[in-house]
BADO-907385 format. One record per residue (C-alpha): x, z, y. Coordinates in steps of 0.2 Angstrom, whole numbers, plus 5000, padded with zeros to 4 digits. Example, Ala and Ser with C-alpha at 12.3 -4.5 7.8 and 13.67 -1.06 7.14 Angstrom:
REM residues 2
506250394978 506850364995 
//
This chain:
REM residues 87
501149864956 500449934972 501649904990 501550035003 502250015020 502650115034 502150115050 502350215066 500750305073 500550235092 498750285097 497450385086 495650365090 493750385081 492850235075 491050265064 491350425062 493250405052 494950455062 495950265063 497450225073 498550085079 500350095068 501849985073 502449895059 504049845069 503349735081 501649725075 500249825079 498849865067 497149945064 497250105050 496050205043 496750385043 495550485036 496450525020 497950585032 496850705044 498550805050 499050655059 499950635074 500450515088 502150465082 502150505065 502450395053 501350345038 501250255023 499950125024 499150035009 497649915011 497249965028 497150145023 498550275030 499050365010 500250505016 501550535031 503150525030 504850595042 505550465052 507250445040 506150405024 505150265033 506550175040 507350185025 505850095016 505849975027 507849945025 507349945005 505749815007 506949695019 508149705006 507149644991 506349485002 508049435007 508449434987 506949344985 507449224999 508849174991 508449174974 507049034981 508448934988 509648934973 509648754963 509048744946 510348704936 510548544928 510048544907 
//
């Protein structure tokens, strides 16, 4: 299973020749290649997997991602702290 993640478009600039960016992934800042999302924008959002940006996304989809992905580590947290039970 293949995890994309969204990030916000902050600064979009050339580097060899492909189109990259900086996206904000809530606080952290990253390096992207955009070159399979050419349309981009400054404050668009995108779906980044592996360093590459796979396709753009409205605002309301990539916060709720975001709300989905924190959700399933939290479950993962706690399912890491339960006990195992006694046999």
């Amino acid at each position: 299973m293949c995890l994309g993640i969204p990030g916000k478009i902050t600064e979009i600039y050339e580097k060899d020749t492909l189109k990259m960016g900086k996206l904000d992934f809530g606080g952290v800042t990253k390096e992207v290649c955009l070159a399979y999302v050419p349309e981009a924008q400054v404050g668009d959002h995108a779906l980044i997997h592996v360093g590459f940006a796979i396709s753009l996304m409205d605002e309301d989809e990539a916060l709720e991602t975001l709300k989905l992905i924190k959700e399933v580590m939290d479950f993962e947290e706690e399912i890491g702290q339960e006990k195992p039970a006694d046999g």
